[in-house]
C-alpha positions as CSV (number, residue, x, y, z in Angstrom):
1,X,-39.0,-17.7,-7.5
2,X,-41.8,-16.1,-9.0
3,X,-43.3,-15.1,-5.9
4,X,-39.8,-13.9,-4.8
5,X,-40.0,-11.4,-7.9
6,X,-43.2,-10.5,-6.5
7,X,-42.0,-9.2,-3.2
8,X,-39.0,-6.9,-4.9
9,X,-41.4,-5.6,-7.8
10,X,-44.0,-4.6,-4.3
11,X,-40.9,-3.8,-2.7
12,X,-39.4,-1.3,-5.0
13,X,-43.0,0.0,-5.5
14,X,-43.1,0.8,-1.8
15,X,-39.8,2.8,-1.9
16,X,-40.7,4.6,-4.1
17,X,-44.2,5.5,-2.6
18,X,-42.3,6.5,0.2
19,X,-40.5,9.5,-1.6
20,X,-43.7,10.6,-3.4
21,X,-45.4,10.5,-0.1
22,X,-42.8,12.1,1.9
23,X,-42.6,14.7,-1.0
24,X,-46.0,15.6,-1.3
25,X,-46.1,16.1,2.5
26,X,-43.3,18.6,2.5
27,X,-41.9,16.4,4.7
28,X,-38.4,15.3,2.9
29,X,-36.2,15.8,5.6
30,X,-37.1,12.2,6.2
31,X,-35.4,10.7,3.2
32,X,-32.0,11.2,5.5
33,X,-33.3,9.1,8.3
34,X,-34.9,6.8,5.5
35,X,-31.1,6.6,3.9
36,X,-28.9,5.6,6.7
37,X,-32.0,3.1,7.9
38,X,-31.5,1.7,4.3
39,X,-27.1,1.7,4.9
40,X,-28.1,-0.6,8.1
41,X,-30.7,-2.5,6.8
42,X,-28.0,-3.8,4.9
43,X,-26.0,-5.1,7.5
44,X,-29.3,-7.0,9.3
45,X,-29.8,-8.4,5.9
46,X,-26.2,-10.3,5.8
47,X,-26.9,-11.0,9.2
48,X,-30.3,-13.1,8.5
49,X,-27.8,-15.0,5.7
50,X,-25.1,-15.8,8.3
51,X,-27.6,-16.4,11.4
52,X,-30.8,-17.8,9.5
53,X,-29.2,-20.2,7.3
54,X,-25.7,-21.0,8.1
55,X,-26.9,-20.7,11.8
56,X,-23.7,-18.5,13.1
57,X,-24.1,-16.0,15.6
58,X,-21.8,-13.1,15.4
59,X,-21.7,-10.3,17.8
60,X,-18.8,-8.5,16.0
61,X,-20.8,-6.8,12.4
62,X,-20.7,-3.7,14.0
63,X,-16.3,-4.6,13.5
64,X,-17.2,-5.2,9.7
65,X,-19.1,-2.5,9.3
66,X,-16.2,-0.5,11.4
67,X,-13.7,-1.3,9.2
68,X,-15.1,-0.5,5.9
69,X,-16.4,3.1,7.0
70,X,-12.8,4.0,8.8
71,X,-11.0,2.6,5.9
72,X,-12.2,4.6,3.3
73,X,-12.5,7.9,5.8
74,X,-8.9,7.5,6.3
75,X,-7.7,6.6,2.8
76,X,-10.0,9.9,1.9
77,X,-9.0,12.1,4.1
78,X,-5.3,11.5,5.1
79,X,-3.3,13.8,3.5
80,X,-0.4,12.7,1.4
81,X,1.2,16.1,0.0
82,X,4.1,15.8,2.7
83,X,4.8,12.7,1.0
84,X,4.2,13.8,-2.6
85,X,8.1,13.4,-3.6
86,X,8.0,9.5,-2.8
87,X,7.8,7.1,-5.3
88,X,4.4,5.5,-4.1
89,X,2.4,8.6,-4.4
90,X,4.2,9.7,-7.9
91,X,3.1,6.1,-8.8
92,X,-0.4,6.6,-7.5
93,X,-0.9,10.2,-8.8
94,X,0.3,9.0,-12.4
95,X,-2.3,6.3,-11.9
96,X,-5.4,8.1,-11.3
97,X,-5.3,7.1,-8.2
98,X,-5.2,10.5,-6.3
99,X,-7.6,13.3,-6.0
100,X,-6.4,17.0,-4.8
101,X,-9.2,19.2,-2.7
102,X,-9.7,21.6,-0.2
103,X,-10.7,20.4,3.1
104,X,-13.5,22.7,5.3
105,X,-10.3,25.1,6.4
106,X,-9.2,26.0,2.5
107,X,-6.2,23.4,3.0
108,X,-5.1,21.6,0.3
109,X,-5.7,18.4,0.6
110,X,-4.0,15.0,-1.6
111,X,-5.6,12.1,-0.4
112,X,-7.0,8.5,-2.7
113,X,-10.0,8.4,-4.3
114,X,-13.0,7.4,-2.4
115,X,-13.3,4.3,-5.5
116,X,-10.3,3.3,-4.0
117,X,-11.1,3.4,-0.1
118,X,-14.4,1.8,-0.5
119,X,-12.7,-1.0,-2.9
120,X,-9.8,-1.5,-0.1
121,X,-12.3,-1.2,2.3
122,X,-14.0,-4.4,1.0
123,X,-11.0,-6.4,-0.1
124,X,-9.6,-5.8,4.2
125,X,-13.4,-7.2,5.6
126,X,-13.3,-9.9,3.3
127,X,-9.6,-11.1,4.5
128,X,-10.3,-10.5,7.8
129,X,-13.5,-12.0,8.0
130,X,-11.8,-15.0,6.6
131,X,-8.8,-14.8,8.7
132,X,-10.8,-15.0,11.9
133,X,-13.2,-16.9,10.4
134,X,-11.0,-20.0,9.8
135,X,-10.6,-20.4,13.5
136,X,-14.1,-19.4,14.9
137,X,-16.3,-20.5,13.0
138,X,-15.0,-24.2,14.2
139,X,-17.1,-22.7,17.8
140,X,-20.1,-23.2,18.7
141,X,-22.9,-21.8,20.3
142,X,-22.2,-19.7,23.1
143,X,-18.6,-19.9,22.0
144,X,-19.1,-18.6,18.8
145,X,-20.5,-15.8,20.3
146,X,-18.2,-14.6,22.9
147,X,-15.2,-14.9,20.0
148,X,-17.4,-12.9,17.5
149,X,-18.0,-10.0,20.4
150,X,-14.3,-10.3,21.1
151,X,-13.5,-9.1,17.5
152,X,-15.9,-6.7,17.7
153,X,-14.5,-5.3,21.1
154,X,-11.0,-5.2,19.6
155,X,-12.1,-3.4,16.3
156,X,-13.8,-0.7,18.4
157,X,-10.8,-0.3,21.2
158,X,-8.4,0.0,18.3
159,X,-10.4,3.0,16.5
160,X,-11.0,4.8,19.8
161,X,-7.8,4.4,20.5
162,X,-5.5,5.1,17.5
163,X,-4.7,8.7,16.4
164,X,-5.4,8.0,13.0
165,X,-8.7,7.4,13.2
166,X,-9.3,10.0,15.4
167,X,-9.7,8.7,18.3
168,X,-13.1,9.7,20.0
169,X,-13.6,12.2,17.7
170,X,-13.5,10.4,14.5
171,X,-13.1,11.2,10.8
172,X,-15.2,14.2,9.2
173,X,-14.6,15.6,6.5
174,X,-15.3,12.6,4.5
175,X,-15.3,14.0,0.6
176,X,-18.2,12.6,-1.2
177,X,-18.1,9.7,-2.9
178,X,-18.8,10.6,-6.9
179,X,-20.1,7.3,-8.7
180,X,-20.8,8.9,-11.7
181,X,-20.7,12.7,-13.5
182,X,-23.3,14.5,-11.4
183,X,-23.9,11.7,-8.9
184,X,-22.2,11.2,-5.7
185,X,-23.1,9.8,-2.3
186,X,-23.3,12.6,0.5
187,X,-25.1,14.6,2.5
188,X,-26.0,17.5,0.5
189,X,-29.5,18.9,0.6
190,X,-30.0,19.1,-3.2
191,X,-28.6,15.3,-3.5
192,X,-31.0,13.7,-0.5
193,X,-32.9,12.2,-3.1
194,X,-30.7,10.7,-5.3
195,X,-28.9,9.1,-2.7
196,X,-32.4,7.7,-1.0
197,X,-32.6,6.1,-4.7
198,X,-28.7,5.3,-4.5
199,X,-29.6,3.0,-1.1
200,X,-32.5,1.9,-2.0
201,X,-31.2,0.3,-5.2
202,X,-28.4,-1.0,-3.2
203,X,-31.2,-2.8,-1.0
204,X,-33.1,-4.1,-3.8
205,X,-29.9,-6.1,-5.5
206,X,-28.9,-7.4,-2.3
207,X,-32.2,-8.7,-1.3
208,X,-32.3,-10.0,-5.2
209,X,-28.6,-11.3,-5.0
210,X,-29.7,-13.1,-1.2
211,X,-33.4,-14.8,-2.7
212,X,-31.4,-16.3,-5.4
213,X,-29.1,-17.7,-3.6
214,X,-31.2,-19.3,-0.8
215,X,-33.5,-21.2,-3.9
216,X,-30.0,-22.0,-5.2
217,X,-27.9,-25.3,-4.1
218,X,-25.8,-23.5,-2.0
219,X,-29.2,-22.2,0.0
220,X,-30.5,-25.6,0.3
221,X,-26.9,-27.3,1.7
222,X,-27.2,-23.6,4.2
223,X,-30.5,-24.9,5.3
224,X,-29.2,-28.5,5.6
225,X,-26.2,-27.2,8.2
226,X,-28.8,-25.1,9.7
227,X,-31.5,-27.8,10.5
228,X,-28.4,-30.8,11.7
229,X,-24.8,-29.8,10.9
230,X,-23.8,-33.3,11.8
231,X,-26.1,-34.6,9.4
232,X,-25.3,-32.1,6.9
233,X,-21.8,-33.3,6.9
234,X,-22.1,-36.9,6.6
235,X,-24.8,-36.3,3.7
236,X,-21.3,-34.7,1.7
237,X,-22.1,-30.7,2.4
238,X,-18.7,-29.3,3.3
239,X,-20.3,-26.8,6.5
240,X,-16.8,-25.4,7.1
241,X,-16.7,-24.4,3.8
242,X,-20.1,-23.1,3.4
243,X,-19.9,-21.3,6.8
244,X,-16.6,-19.4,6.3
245,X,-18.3,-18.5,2.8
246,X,-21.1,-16.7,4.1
247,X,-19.1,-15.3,7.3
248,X,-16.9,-13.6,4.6
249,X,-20.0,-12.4,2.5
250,X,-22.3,-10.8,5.4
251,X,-19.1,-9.6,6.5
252,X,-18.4,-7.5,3.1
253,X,-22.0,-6.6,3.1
254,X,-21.6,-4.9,6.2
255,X,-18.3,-3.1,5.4
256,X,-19.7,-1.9,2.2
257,X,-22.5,-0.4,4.1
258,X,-20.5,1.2,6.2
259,X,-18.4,2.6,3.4
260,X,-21.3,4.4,1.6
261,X,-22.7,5.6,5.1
262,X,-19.7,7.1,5.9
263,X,-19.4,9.2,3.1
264,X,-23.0,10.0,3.4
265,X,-22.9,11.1,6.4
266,X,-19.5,12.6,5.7
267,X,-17.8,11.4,8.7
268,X,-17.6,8.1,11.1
269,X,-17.7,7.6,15.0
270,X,-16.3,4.8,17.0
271,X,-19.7,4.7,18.4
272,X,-20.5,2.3,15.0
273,X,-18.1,0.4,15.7
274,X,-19.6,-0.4,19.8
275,X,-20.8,-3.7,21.0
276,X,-24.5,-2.5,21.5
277,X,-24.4,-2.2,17.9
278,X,-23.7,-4.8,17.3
279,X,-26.8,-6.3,19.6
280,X,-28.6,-4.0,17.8
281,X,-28.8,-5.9,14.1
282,X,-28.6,-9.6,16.1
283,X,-32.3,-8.2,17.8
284,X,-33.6,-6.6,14.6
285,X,-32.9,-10.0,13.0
286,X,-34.5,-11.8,16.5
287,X,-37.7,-9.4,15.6
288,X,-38.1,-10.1,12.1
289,X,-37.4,-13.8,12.3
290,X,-33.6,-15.6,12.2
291,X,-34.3,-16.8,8.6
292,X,-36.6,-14.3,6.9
293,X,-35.3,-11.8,4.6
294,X,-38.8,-9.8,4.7
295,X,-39.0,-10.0,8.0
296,X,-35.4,-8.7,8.6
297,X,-35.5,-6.1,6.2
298,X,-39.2,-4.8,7.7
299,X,-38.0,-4.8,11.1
300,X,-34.7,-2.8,10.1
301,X,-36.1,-0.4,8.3
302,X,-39.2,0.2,11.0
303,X,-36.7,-0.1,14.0
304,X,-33.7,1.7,12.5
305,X,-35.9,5.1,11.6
306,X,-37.7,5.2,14.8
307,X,-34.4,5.5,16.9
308,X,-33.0,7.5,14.2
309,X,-35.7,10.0,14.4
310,X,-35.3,10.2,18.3
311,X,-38.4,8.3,19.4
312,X,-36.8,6.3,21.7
313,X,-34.8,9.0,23.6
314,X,-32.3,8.5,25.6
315,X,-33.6,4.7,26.1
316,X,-32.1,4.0,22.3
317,X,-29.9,0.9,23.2
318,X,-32.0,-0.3,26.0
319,X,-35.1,0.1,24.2
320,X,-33.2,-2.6,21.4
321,X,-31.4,-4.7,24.4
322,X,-35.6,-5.0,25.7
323,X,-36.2,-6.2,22.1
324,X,-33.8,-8.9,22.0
325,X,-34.6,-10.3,25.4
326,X,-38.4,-10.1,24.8
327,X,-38.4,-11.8,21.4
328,X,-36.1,-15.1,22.7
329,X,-38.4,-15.4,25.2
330,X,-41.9,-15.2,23.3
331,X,-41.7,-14.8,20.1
332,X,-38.4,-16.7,19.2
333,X,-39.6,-17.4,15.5
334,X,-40.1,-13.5,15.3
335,X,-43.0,-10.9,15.6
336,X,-43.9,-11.0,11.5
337,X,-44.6,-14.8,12.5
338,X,-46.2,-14.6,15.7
339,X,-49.8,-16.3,16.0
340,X,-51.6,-13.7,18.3
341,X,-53.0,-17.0,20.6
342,X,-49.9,-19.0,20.8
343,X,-48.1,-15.7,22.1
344,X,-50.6,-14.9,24.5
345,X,-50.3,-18.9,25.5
346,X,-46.2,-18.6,26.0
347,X,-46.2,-15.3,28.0
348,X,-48.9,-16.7,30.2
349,X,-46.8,-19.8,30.5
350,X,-43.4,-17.9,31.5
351,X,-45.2,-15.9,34.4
């Protein structure tokens, strides 16, 4: 564990390197880019958990991360002063619950909190991740897969086709999200800093959170279903258990990402919600290794800010399809872990 504290003392170190660089360079523009890398970082990280230990494919986080971005858009946007005279929003105004604002057209808007749509939004990923996951998770392989990237098809049919999430347009308008006095997750120039701090930290505990919990038990019995379910089970490690567990988990990680990009960004697409992102994480976790959290998190953050930058053009999703195919092929234990001769060896082999 000691080396694990280590690699997040060297890791915050670097983050924060990158702002002073970036700053010093005039070139801070890149703190947004940095940002929502971070927000999807996130959701590769609960992938290496779900993939690299408890050895479940799932072709469906981009759902997760769907549904906890649209929930709290909605909840934060719909207006409710039509219904202001019912007992529920009485109820909810009395309780805090409610927040009056104008929207971008000087309209007066009575919508929840954002507390309470990114809350919600985590409490609807976690019951749906376990609903599903009581049934699918008893697939395997290949299976597993194309049940995962069903879910993921339905959650991204339903947004782009349901009114209140605005169809192909979306949700704007997103308010920010105010954590405390003075802070708040958005897009605002004069707060691009704070909230590359904001994700950052929320990086940090979850790779913190995620090392402690693969030294823990619970990471060794992971490890055990991993290497020989089968084996796992008869040694008294209760897999479905443990597997539905750590669906349920990544799947909150993702949706809380997606919360606290969506109100950075101030809107959501159903784009996030497509199956190609969804092959996006799965090969950023191929390229940084199935069960290394360094590796994943490198890769991400590399990966993630080159296409959101543009580099890769109009190529973006092939350029990350290319990824996934060339890494199963010859470098299945990831590129961080490649041995420059042994690669050369397997590509020479395949041709």
């Amino acid at each position: 564990m000691k080396g694990e504290r280590i690699k997040i003392g060297l890791l915050c170190l670097l983050l924060v390197l990158i702002d002073l660089i970036t700053t010093s360079v005039a070139r801070t523009y890149y703190l947004t880019q940095l940002t929502m890398s971070l927000y999807y970082t996130l959701v590769v990280l609960g992938l290496v958990l779900l993939m690299g230990y408890a050895g479940q494919i799932s072709l469906g986080h981009a759902g997760f991360f769907a549904i906890g971005g649209y929930t709290t858009a909605v909840l934060s946007t719909y207006n409710l002063l039509k219904y202001k005279d019912s007992a529920v929003v009485k109820v909810s105004s009395e309780l805090g619950l409610l927040t009056l604002r104008e929207n971008l057209y000087g309209e007066q808007i009575l919508s929840f909190h954002p507390w309470i749509g990114v809350l919600l939004s985590l409490v609807i990923a976690a019951t749906v991740a376990y609903l599903i996951g009581i049934p699918v998770l008893k697939l395997k392989g290949h299976y597993l897969a194309m049940a995962t990237l069903g879910f993921g098809i339905i959650v991204y049919r339903i947004v782009l086709g349901t009114p209140i999430f605005g169809e192909a347009d979306g949700v704007s308008d997103v308010p920010p999200f105010v954590i405390l006095p003075g802070l708040s997750i958005s897009g605002q120039m004069d707060e691009r800093r704070a909230n590359y701090y904001i994700a950052s930290l929320l990086v940090v505990v979850v790779v913190y959170l995620m090392t402690n919990l693969i030294n823990s038990r619970v990471g060794r019995a992971l490890r055990a279903i991993h290497g020989a379910e089968d084996a796992a089970e008869s040694a008294g490690v209760d897999t479905a258990e443990y597997k539905l567990k750590v669906f349920v988990m990544s799947a909150v990680i993702a949706a809380l990402a997606g919360a606290f990009l969506t109100h950075f960004n101030g809107g959501i697409g159903p784009s996030e919600a497509s199956v190609m992102k969804s092959v996006r994480y799965v090969a950023i976790v191929a390229a940084g290794g199935m069960a290394s959290i360094w590796g994943g998190l490198t890769m991400a953050m590399l990966l993630n800010f080159l296409s959101l930058r543009g580099y890769f053009g109009q190529y973006d999703d092939a350029v990350f399809g290319a990824v996934l195919i060339l890494i199963m092929l010859f470098a299945p234990e990831g590129l961080l872990r490649v041995n420059p001769a042994g690669l050369l060896k397997n590509i020479f082999k395949r041709s």
